[in-house]
C-alpha positions in Angstrom: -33.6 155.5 -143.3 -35.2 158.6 -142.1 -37.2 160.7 -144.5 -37.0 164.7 -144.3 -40.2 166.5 -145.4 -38.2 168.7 -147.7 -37.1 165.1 -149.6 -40.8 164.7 -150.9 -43.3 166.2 -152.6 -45.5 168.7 -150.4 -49.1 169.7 -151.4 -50.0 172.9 -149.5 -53.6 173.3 -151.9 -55.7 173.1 -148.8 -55.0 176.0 -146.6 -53.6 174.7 -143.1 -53.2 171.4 -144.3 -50.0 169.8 -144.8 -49.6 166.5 -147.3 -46.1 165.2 -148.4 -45.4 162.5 -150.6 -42.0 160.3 -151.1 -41.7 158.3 -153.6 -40.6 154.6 -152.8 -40.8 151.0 -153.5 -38.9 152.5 -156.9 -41.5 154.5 -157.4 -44.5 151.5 -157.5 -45.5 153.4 -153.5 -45.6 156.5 -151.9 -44.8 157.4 -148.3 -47.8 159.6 -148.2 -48.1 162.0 -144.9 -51.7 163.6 -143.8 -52.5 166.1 -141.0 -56.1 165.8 -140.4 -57.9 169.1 -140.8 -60.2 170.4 -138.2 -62.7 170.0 -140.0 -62.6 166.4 -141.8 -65.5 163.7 -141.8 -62.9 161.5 -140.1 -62.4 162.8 -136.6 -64.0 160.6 -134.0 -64.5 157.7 -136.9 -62.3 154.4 -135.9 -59.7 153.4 -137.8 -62.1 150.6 -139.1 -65.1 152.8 -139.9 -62.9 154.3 -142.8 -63.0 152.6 -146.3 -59.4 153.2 -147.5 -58.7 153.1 -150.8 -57.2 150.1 -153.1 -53.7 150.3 -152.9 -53.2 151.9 -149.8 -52.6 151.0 -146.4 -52.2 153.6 -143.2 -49.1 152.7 -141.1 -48.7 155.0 -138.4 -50.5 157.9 -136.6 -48.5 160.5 -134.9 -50.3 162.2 -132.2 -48.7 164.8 -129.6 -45.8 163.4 -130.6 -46.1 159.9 -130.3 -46.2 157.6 -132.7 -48.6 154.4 -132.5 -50.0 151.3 -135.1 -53.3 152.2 -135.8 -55.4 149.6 -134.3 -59.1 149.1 -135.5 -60.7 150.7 -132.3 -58.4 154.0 -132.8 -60.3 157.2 -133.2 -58.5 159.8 -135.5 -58.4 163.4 -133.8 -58.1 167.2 -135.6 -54.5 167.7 -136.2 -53.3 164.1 -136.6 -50.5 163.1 -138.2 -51.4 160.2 -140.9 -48.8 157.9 -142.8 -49.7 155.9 -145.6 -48.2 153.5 -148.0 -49.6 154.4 -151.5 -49.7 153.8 -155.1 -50.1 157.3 -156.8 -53.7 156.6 -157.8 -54.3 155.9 -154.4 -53.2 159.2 -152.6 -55.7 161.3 -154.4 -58.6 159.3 -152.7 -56.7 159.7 -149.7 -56.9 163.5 -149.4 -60.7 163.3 -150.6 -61.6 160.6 -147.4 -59.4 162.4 -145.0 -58.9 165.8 -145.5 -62.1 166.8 -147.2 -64.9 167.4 -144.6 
């Protein structure tokens, strides 16, 4: 199953930054998709050094088009692509660790 963006939910609040959110799991989980702003606290932090929040779990970074597991080591860059698995009380701690700097 592929998901479109259009399919989900998109939150445009932050200017230049794109989140989307599908619900699945029938509706226990999100699909939640992150591009890391220029300007977040995360970039050059390992995948490790991040405390995500309960209930969430990051599943995939997509970076110049490629798409890769995280692995602890991983550094997240400006403009990466982030997908989560979420409960809904868990994506808005997601957007404060990630795409608030």
């Amino acid at each position: 199953f592929f998901f479109q963006a259009e399919d989900g939910i998109r939150d445009s609040s932050v200017t230049g930054v794109q989140t989307c959110a599908l619900p699945i799991c029938k509706g226990a989980a999100n699909l939640v998709e992150l591009t890391l702003p220029d300007g977040s606290n995360c970039i050059g932090k390992t995948v490790d050094e991040i405390e995500l929040p309960d209930n969430s779990s990051l599943a995939a970074i997509v970076r110049d088009g490629r798409v890769f597991t995280p692995k602890s080591h991983d550094n997240f860059a400006a403009g990466d692509e982030l997908l989560f698995v979420a409960s809904q009380a868990a994506e808005a701690k997601l957007k404060a660790c990630f795409i608030q700097s």
